[in-house]
N, C-alpha and C positions, 0 to 999 in steps of 0.2 A: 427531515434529517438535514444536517448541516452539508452542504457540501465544502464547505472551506477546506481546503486542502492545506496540509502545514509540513515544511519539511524541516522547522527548526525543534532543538531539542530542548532540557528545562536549564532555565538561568539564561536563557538568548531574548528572551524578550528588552522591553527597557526596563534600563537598572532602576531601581527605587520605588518604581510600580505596576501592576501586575499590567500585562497586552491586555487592551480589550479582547480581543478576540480569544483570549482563553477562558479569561470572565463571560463573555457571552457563550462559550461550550457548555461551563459549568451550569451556568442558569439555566440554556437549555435541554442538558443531559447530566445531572448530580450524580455523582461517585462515591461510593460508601470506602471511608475509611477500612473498616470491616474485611470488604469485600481484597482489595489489595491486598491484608495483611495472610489474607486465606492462601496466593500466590507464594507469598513466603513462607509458610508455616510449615513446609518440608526442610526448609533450612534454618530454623530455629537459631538450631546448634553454631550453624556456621557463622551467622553472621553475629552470634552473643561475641562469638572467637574474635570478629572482625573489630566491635564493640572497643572488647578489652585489649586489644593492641592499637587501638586511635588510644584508647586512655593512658595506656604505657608507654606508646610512644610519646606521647604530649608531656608524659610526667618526666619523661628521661630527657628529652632536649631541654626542660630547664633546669636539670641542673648543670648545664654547658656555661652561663654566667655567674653560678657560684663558683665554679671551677677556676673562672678568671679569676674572682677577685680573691680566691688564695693566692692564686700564681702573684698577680701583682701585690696584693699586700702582705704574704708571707713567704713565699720560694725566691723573688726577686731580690727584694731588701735585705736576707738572710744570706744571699745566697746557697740557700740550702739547694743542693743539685739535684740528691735524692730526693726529696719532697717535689720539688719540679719535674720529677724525669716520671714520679707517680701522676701527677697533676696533669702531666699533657698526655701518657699513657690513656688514663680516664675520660680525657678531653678526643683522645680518637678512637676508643671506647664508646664513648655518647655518638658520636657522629657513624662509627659502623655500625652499632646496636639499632638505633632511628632509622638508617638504609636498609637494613635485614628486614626490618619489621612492616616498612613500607613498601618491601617488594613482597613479604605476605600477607598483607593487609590487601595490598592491590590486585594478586591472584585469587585471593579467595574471594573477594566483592566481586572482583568481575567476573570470574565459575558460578555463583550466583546468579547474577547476571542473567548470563549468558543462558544456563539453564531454565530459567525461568522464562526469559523470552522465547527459548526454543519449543519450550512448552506453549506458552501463548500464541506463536505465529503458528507453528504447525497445529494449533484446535480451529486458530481464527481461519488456516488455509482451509481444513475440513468443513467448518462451517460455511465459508463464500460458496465451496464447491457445491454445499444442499442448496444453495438460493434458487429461485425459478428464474427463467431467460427476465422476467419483468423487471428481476433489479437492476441486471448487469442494463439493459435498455432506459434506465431508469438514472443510472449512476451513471459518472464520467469513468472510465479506464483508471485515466490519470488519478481520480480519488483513491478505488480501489487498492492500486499499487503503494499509492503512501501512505493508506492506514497499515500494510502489510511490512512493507520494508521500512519509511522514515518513522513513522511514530513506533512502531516498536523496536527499532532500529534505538529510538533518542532513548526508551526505555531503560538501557542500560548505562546512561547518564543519572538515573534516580539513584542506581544503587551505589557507581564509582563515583559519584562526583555531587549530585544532590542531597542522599542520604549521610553518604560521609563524610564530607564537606560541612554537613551543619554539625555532626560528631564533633571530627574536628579542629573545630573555631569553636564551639560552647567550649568544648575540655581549654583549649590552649588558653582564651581570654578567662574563664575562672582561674586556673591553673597561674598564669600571667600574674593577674591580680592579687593571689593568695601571695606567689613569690613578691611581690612588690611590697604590700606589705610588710611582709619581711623581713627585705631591704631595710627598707624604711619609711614609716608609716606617712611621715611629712613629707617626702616626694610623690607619695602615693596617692595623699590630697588634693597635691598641687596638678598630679597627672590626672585627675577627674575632674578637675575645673576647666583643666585647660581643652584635654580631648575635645570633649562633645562638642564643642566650636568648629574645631578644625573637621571633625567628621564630616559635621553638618555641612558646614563649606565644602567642601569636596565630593558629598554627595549630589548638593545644589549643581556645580559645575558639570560633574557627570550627567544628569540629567538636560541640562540643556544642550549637550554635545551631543546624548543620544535624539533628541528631536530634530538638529540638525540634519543627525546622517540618517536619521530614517526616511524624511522628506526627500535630501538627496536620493536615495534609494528609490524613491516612488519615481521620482524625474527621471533617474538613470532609469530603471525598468521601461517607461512612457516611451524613451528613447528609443531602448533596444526594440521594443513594438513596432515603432515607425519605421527604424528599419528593415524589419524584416517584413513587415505589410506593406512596403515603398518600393525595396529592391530584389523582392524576391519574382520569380518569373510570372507567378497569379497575379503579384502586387504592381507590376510594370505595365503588363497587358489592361491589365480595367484602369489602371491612372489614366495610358495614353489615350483609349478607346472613352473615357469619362471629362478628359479635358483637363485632369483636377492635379494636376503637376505643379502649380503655380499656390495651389492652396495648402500643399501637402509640403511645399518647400517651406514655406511660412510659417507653417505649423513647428517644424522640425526647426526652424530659426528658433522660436521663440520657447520651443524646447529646451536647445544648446542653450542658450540665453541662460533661462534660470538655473542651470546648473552650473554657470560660470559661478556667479553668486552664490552658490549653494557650495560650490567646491571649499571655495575661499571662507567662507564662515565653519563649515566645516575642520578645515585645519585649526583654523583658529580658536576654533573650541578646544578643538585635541593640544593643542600649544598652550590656551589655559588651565587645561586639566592638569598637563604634565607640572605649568606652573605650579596651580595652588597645591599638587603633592608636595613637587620639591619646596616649598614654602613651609608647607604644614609639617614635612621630614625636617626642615631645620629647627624652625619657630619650636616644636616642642621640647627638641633636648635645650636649646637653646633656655626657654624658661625653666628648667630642670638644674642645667649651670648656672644660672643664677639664683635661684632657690638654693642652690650646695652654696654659694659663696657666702652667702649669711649667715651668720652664729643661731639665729632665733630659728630658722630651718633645715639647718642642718643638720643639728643635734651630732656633730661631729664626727660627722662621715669621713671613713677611707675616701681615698682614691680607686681602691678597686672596687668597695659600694657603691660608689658611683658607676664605672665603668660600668657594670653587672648588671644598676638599676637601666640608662640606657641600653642596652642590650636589650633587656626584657621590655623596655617600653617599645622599643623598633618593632619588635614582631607582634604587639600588640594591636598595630593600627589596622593590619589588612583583614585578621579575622574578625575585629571588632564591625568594620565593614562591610563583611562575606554575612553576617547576623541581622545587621542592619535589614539586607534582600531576602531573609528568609522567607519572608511572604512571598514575594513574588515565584520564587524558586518553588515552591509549595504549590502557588499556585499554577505557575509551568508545569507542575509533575500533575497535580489532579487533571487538567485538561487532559495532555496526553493521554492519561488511561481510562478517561473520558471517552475519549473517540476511538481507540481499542474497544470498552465496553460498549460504546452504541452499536458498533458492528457484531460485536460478540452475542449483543440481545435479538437480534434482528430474527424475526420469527421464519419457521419453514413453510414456505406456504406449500410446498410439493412435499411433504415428509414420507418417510420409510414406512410401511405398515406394520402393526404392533406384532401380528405374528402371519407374516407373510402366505402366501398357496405359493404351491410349487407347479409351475408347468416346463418341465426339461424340455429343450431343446429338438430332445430325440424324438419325443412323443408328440409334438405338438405341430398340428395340422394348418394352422393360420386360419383361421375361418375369422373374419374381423367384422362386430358390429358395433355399431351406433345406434343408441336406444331414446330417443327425442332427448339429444343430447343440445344444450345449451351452453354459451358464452358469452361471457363479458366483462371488462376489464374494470368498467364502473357501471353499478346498478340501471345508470339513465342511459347507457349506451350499450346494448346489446349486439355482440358480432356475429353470433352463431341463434338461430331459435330453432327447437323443434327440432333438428335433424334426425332422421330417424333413417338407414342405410342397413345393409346388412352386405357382405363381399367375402364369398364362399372361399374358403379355402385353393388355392393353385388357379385364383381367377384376378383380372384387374380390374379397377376403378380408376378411371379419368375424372378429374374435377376441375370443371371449366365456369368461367366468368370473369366479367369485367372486374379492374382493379375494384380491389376495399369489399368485396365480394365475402370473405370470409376463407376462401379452401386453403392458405396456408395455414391458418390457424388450425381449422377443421382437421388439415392433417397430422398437428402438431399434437392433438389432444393422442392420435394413437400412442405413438411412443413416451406419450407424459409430459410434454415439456408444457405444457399448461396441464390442469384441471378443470375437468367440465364444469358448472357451475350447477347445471344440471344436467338430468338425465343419468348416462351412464354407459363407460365405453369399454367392450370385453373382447377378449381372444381365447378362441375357442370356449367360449361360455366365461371362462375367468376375467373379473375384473381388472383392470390394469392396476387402478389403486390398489389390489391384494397384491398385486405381487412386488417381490424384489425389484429395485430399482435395475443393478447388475443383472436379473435372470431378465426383466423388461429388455435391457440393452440385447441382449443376446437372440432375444426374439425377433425384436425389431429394429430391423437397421435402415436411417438415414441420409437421404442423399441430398444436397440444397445446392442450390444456384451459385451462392457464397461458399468457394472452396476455403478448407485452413489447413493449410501444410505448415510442420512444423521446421525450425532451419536443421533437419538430419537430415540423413541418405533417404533416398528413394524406398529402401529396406525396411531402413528404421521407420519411416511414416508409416509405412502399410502394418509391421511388428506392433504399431502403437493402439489395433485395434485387436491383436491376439498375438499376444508376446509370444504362444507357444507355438507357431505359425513355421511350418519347415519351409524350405526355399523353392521344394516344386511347386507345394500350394500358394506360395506367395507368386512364383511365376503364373501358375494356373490361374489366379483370379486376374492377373494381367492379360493376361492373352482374354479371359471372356471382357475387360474391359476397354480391349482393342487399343493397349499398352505397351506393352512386352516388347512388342518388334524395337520400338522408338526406344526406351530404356538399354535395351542392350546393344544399341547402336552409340551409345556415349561410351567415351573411352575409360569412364570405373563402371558403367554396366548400371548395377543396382546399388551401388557402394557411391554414385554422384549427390552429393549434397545441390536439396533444391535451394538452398538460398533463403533469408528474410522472406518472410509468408508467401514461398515458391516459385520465386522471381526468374530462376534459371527456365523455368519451362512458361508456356502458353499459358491464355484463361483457359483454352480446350483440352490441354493435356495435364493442366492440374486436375480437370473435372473429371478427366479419363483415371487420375489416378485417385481422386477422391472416392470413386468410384466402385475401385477394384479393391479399397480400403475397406469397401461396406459388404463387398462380395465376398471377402476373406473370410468373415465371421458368419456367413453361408446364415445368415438370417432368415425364421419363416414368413416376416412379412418387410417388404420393401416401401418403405415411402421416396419418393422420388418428387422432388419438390423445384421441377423447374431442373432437374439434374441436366439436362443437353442444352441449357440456355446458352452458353458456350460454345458450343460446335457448329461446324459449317455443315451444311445438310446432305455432306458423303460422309462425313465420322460420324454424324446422327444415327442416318439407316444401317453404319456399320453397328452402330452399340443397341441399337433399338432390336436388331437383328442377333446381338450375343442376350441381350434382355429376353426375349423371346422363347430361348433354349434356355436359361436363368429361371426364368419366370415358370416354368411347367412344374415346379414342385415348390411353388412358394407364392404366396400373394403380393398382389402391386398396387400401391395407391398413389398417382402420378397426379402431379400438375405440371401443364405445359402451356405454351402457347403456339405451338404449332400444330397443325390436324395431321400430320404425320405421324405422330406421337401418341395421339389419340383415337385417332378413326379403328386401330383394332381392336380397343380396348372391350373385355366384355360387358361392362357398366360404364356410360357416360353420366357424371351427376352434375345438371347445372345449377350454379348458385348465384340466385339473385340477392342481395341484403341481408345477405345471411341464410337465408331458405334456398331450400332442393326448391328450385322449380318444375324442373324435368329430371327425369328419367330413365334410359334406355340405351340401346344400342347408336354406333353414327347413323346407321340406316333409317334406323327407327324414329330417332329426333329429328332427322332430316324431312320426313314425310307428312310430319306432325307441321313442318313452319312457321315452331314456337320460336324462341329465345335462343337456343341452339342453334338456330338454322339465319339465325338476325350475324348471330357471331360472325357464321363463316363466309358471312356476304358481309360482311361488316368493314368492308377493304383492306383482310388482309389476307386475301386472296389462298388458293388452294393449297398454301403452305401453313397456313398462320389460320389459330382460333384464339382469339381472349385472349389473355392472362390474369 
């Protein structure tokens, strides 16, 4: 999968031809015409509607230069007032009829739109949510967010601006052309000999201005790097501590440097861009009035055929140039839904079961096993083999070993967030894969080392695992997660926003509230994964000690690193490379002075086992 992240929308690439890197989306992820038109096909109706008003508008602003050249070659000369006083009527007629039509042209494209990507984002939000932990570990953040908000975000540039946009410039330059004709067919000539020159030319210059500022671009970017890798407080500390101050100044010289250079030709592209317009804007009517001053070309044109025919040739140049890009534009718009659809295709590796078991909440005992359950993330490297455990319902399992060991994983397959590869892992006889993902959540609740508080109240985080949650029960799981006192000691109570990923409180007091988060939902089996990694070793024995009276009607499957945490547990299971090595009680592994017992001499003394 591409990780290229893109936050630009279609028609921003450079002019004249297509980004690579939309080219190489496409090559690597193709897009079926088909498939996008399937997107639209609830709005048929709407956008035929959108269609036919680019076409009527297009057909009604030209007749704004026949309009002229009555005014000037028959209400002026005549001074006819009433013919004039119809003339400009009709002339502000064309000009409100065109506004009308373009302020519903514009709502109904962008309702469109807008619809349709609401529909896209919100299936693609559903679908990221089915992914298993391995993609989000797998993908950047950063990409995620921009397939979701910028690329379907520019999505609705296909429809206001990409789609109708080529509408139209086709309608206006046919349209243009037929009126010119018209006019008059020998200026008409002369305006197709001459155009494609001046196009050409003015597309040449735009492209080398955009190579200009895109290189600038690269430099500027390289810049801002340095500075923020150079002055920022990480960036400071390993410079001075590296010596490398003197190289990085250097660097940064020679940076500013080319961007002097780059600055300066830069302008001066854009200074001849502006040039060869205004060259190419004069140069054409220019051989236009010369062409009217000759008998053999003019075939005895007005003065207001002429006026009329300029007029229509002015608004000829820019769509005839908007036509020019339609590739690339095209090609801007396939990419984008390109990389929507690659995420869209992205398979479930964790999926819903086709027709779910039911084990309610109310009914259900927690008796958790593992049945020579295996893992691994690639065939050559196996994390889990063999495991075979069973952990009776209202009892605990400790899972001990050194790092890369396997037990978070191990613990991970209970509640789902992997799939065994083999084996097979059930609760109360039912397999996890049978069931609902939501009635899984409800059975087994989650505790990890890694707190994630969201930026609400203290209220709202804990509501966010059982919206229907009253305020004494929300208090009640505080107080067993040895919370409640500190909470109501701030001056909003339970109403204090924690802050950005819960900055207002502790690492120990967000884990106390992450805690009381998983207590709420009064879970039959508890995975605790390093949950008091955080705490000092009196709020430990305090929560270890609400765990305890917790724990008598629900199962526990803990990893820790300290033997306080451990030593009561009714199953100690140690795991060497993936395998159970041992077995038993602390008493019992301890007397054995296997691997177990290597741990807790292992200097980390009578506090500390593994992790």
């Amino acid at each position: 999968m591409d990780d290229h992240s893109t936050t630009r929308g279609p028609g921003r690439s450079r002019r004249g031809r297509p980004d690579p890197a939309d080219l190489r989306q496409l090559s690597e992820s193709p897009v079926s015409l088909r498939r996008i038109a399937r997107l639209f096909a609830p709005h048929r109706a709407t956008l035929a509607v959108v269609v036919a008003l680019i076409v009527v508008s297009s057909g009604v602003g030209l007749a704004q230069p026949f309009l002229v050249r009555h005014v000037i070659d028959e209400a002026l000369p005549r001074q006819d007032v009433r013919l004039l006083l119809v003339l400009i009527a009709a002339m502000l007629g064309v000009a409100v009829a065109t506004a009308v039509i373009g302020v519903v042209q514009t709502w109904l494209s962008t309702a469109v739109g807008q619809r349709v990507m609401h529909r896209l984002r919100s299936d693609l939000f559903a679908h990221l949510q089915r992914q298993s932990l391995g993609f989000f570990t797998r993908t950047r953040g950063g990409e995620v967010q921009s397939r979701l908000v910028n690329d379907i975000g520019s999505m609705q540039g296909v429809v206001t601006q990409t789609a109708t946009s080529i509408a139209a410039n086709l309608t206006v330059v046919v349209g243009t052309a037929v009126a010119m004709v018209a006019l008059s067919w020998r200026l008409a000539l002369i305006s197709l000999v001459v155009l494609p020159p001046a196009v050409l030319l003015t597309r040449q210059v735009a492209r080398m201005r955009h190579r200009v500022t895109a290189e600038r671009q690269r430099r500027l970017a390289d810049l801002h790097v340095q500075i923020e890798e150079g002055l920022s407080v990480s960036g400071v500390l390993l410079t001075k501590t590296l010596g490398a101050s003197p190289r990085l100044t250097a660097r940064f010289e020679e940076t500013s440097a080319d961007l002097v250079g780059l600055e300066i030709r830069s302008r001066l592209a854009g200074r001849w861009r502006m040039a060869t317009m205004n060259i190419v804007f004069a140069a054409v009517p220019a051989a236009i009035y010369l062409a009217a001053g000759f008998p053999a070309t003019s075939g005895g044109m007005t003065i207001g055929t002429l006026v009329a025919f300029i007029a229509l040739q002015g608004n000829l140049f820019r769509p005839l140039m908007g036509l020019l890009n339609v590739g690339v534009d095209i090609t801007a718009s396939l990419a984008l839904f390109s990389r929507i659809f690659e995420y869209a295709d992205l398979p479930v590796e964790i999926a819903e079961p086709a027709s779910p078991a039911r084990l309610p909440r109310a009914d259900a005992r927690g008796e958790v096993r593992l049945e020579h359950v295996g893992f691994s993330y690639d065939e050559d490297r196996p994390v889990l083999t063999d495991i075979d455990l069973r952990v009776p319902a209202g009892t605990t399992l400790a899972l001990v070993g050194e790092t890369g060991s396997g037990k978070s994983t191990l613990a991970a397959l209970v509640p789902r967030l992997h799939d065994a590869t083999s084996g097979r892992v059930t609760i109360d006889g039912v397999e996890v894969r049978d069931l609902a993902q939501a009635d899984l959540a409800d059975l087994v609740g989650v505790v990890t080392q890694e707190t994630y508080l969201m930026h609400a109240s203290v209220r709202d985080n804990l509501r966010h695992a059982r919206p229907d949650a009253t305020d004494a029960e929300i208090e009640q799981a505080c107080r067993e997660a040895r919370i409640h006192d500190l909470v109501v000691s701030l001056p909003e109570g339970y109403d204090t926003l924690v802050g950005s990923r819960g900055h207002r409180f502790s690492g120990g007091e967000q884990q106390r509230i992450a805690i009381a988060r998983t207590l709420l939902r009064d879970p039959a089996v508890l995975v605790l994964d390093e949950a008091t990694s955080a705490l000092d070793n009196e709020t430990e024995r305090s929560i270890l000690a609400a765990f305890e009276d917790v724990a008598r009607t629900r199962t526990t499957i803990t990893i820790a690193h300290r033997l306080s945490t451990v030593r009561n547990a009714d199953q100690i299971a140690v795991l060497h490379r993936g395998r159970v090595v041992e077995l038993g009680t602390h008493e019992e592994l301890l007397l054995r002075g296997g691997r177990y017992t290597d741990l807790v001499r292992g200097g980390l003394g009578a506090e500390r086992v593994a992790a």
